[in-house]
C-alpha positions as CSV (number, residue, x, y, z in Angstrom):
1,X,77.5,-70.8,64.2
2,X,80.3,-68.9,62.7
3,X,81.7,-65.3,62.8
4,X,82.1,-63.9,59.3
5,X,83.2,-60.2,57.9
6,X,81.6,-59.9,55.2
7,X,83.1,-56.7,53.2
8,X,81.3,-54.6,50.8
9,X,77.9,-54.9,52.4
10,X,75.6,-52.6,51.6
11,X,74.5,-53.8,48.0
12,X,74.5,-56.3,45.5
13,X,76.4,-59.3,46.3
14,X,78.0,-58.3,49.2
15,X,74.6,-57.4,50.9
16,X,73.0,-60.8,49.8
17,X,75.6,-63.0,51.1
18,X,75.3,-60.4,54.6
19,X,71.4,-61.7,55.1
20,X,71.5,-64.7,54.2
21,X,74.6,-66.1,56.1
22,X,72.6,-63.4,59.1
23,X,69.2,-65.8,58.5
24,X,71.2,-68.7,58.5
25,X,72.1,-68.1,62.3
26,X,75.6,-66.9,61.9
27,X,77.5,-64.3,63.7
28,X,77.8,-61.7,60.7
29,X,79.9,-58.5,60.5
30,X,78.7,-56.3,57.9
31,X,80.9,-53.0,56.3
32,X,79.9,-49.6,54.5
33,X,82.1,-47.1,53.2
34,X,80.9,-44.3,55.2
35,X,78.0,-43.4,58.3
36,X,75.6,-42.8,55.2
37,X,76.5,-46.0,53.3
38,X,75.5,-47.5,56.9
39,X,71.9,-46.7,56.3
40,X,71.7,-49.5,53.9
41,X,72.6,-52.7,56.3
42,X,70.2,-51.1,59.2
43,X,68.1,-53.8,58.9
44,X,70.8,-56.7,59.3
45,X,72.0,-54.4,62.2
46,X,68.6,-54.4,63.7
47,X,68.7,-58.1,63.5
48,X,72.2,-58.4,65.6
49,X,74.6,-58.0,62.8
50,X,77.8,-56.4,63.9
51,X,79.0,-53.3,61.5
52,X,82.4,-51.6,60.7
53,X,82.9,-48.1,58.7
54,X,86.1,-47.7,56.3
55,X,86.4,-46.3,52.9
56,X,88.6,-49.1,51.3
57,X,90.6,-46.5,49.1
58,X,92.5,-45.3,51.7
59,X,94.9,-48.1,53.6
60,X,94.6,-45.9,57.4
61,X,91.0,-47.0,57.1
62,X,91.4,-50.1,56.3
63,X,94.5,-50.8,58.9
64,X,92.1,-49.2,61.4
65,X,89.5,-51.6,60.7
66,X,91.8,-54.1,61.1
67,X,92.9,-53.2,64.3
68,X,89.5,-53.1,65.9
69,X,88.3,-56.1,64.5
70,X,91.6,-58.2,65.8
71,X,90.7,-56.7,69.2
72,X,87.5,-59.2,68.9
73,X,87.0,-62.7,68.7
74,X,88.7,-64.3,65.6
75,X,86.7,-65.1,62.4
76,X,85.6,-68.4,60.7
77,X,85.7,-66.5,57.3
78,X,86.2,-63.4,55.6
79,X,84.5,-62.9,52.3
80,X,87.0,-60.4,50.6
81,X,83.4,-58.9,48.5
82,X,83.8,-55.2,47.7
83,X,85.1,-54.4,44.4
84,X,84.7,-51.7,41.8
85,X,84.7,-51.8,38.2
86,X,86.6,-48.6,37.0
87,X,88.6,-45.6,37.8
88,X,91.6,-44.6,39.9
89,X,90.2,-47.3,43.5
90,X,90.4,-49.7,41.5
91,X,93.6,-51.2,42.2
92,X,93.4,-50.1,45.9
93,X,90.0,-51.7,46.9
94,X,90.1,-54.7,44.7
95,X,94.1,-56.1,45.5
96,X,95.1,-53.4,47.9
97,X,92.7,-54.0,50.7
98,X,92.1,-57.8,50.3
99,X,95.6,-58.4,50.9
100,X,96.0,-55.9,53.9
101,X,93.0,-57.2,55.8
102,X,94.6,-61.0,54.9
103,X,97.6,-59.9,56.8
104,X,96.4,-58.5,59.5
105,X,93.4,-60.2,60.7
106,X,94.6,-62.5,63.1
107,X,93.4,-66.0,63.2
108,X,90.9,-66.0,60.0
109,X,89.8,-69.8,59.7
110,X,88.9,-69.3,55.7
111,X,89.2,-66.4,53.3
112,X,86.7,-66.5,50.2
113,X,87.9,-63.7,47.9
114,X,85.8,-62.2,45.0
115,X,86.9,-63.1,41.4
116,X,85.8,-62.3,37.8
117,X,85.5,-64.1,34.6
118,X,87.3,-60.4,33.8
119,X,90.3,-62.4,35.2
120,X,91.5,-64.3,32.0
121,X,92.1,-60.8,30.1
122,X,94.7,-59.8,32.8
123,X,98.1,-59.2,32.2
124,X,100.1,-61.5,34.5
125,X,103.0,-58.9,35.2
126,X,102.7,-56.3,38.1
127,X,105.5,-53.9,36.5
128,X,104.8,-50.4,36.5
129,X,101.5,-51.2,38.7
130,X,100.2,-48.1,40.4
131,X,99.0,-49.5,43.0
132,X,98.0,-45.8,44.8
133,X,95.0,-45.2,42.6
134,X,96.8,-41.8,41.1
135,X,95.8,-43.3,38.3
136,X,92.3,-45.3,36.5
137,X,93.1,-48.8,37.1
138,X,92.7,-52.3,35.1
139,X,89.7,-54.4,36.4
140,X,91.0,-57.5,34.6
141,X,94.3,-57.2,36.1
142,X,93.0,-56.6,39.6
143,X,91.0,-59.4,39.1
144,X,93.7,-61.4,38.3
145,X,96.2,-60.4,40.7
146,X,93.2,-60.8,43.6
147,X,92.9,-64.4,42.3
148,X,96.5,-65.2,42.3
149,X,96.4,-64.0,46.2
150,X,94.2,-66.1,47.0
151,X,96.1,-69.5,45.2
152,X,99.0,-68.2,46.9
153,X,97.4,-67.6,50.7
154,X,96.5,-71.6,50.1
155,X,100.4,-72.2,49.7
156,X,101.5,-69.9,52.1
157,X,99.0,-69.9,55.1
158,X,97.7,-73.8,55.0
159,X,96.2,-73.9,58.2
160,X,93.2,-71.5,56.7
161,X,91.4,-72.3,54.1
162,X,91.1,-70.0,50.6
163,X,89.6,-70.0,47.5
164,X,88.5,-67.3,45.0
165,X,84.6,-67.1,43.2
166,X,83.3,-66.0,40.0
167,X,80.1,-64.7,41.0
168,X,79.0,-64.2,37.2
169,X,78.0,-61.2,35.5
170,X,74.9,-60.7,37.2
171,X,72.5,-57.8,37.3
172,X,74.0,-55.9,40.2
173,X,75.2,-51.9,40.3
174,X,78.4,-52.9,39.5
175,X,77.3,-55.8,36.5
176,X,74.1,-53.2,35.3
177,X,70.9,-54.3,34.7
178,X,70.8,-56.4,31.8
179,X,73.7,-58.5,32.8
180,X,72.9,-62.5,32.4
181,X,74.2,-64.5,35.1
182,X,71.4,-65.5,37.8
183,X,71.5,-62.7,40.8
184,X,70.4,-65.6,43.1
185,X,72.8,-67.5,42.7
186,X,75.5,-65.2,42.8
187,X,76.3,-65.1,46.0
188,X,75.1,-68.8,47.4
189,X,79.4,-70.2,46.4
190,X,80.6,-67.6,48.7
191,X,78.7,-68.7,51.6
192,X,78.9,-72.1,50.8
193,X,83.2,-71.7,51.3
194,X,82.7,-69.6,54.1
195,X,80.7,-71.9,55.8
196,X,80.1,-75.3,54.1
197,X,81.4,-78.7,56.0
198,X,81.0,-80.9,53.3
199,X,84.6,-82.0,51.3
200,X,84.6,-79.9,48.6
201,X,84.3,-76.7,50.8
202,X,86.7,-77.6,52.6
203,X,88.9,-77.8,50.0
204,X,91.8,-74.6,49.5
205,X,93.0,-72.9,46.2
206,X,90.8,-73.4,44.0
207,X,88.6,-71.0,41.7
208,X,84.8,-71.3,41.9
209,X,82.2,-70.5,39.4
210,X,78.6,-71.7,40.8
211,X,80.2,-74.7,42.9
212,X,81.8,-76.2,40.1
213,X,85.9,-75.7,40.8
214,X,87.1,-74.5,37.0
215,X,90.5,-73.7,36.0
216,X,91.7,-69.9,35.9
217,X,94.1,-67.8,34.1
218,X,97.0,-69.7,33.6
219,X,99.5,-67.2,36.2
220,X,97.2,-67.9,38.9
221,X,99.0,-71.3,39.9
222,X,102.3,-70.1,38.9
223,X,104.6,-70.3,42.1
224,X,106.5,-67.1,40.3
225,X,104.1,-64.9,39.6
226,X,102.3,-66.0,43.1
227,X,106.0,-64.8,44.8
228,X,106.6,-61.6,42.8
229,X,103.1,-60.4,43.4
230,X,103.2,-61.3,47.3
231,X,106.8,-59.5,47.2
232,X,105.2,-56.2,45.4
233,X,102.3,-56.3,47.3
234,X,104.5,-56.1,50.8
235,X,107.3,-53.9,49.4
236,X,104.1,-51.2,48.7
237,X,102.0,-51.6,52.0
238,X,104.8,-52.5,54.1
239,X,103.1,-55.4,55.4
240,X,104.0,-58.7,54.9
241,X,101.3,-61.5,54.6
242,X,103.4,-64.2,57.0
């Protein structure tokens, strides 16, 4: 059995890996934005999943979260899953919060982080980034710079395991209804890293699309651009990832 936070529980992806990592047998911690949000896991709670409450836009929250969550046992695997597609949270729930709760969770075994196929448009440069959400943000670029995290936690951290996933454009909230990537399998390459024992899950850096490893955006494996986003990321949160 392993203990795994699951982020961005209460729908779509998020909520699918939840249950079925929870039917699997595994020690699941599940998370919704708010007390209402909450209403929506109630049924993996009912079934002994564990639940934390933090709106990801604001960094208090999600250092709070942190906090209580270090004050239990360590996790196997984080699946970095909440994400939105447009408007001023994006940069601060898709970049900000992955990399704060990859600092300061203590001990985390593996780290599966969500991608996009969005990634390849992104601009590889985090120069006049506002990473504050004053401002509607770039999904590609987020995308992107979440991606390159997780190449660069593989370089930097390698006793933990990390690896980013295109889930495809599936028919979620966020992807709409007519999107045409398979909603059943979009979340089964997430679980499979987080808990898989066979070599290929076991495997750190790469970037996923349905189990097959493919080859991302160019930056993502560039030791630069890996260091100067690292450096912006800590110069803005004040936290540094080692």
């Amino acid at each position: 059995m392993s203990r795994i936070l699951v982020t961005g529980s209460t729908d779509g992806l998020g909520r699918a890996a939840a249950d079925a990592l929870l039917s699997a047998g595994h020690d699941v911690v599940v998370h919704a934005r708010t007390e209402q949000r909450a209403a929506a896991v109630q049924d993996m709670t009912d079934r002994g999943a564990g639940l934390v409450l933090g709106d990801f836009t604001d960094r208090d929250a999600v250092r709070r979260i942190a906090a209580e969550l270090d004050d239990t046992a360590p996790f196997d695997a984080v699946i970095h899953n909440v994400g939105v597609w447009s408007g001023p949270a994006v940069m601060p729930v898709n970049v900000i919060a992955p990399y704060l709760l990859t600092a300061l969770l203590r001990g985390t075994r593996r780290h599966v982080y969500l991608s996009s196929g969005s990634h390849y448009q992104g601009h590889a440069s985090t120069d006049g980034t506002d990473w504050t959400g004053r401002g509607p943000g770039s999904y590609a670029d987020s995308k992107l710079f979440v991606t390159a995290l997780a190449a660069a936690m593989a370089r930097l951290r390698p006793e933990s395991l990390s690896n980013a996933v295109d889930p495809g454009w599936v028919p979620t909230r966020m992807g709409g209804p007519h999107a045409p990537d398979d909603l059943e399998l979009g979340h089964q390459t997430q679980v499979w890293l987080a808990t898989g024992d066979d070599p290929e899950a076991l495997t750190s850096g790469g970037y996923w699309y349905h189990r097959q490893r493919q080859q991302p955006h160019a930056a993502v494996h560039d030791r630069g651009f890996q260091d100067r986003l690292v450096h912006a990321l800590r110069e803005e949160t004040g936290t540094a990832l080692d």
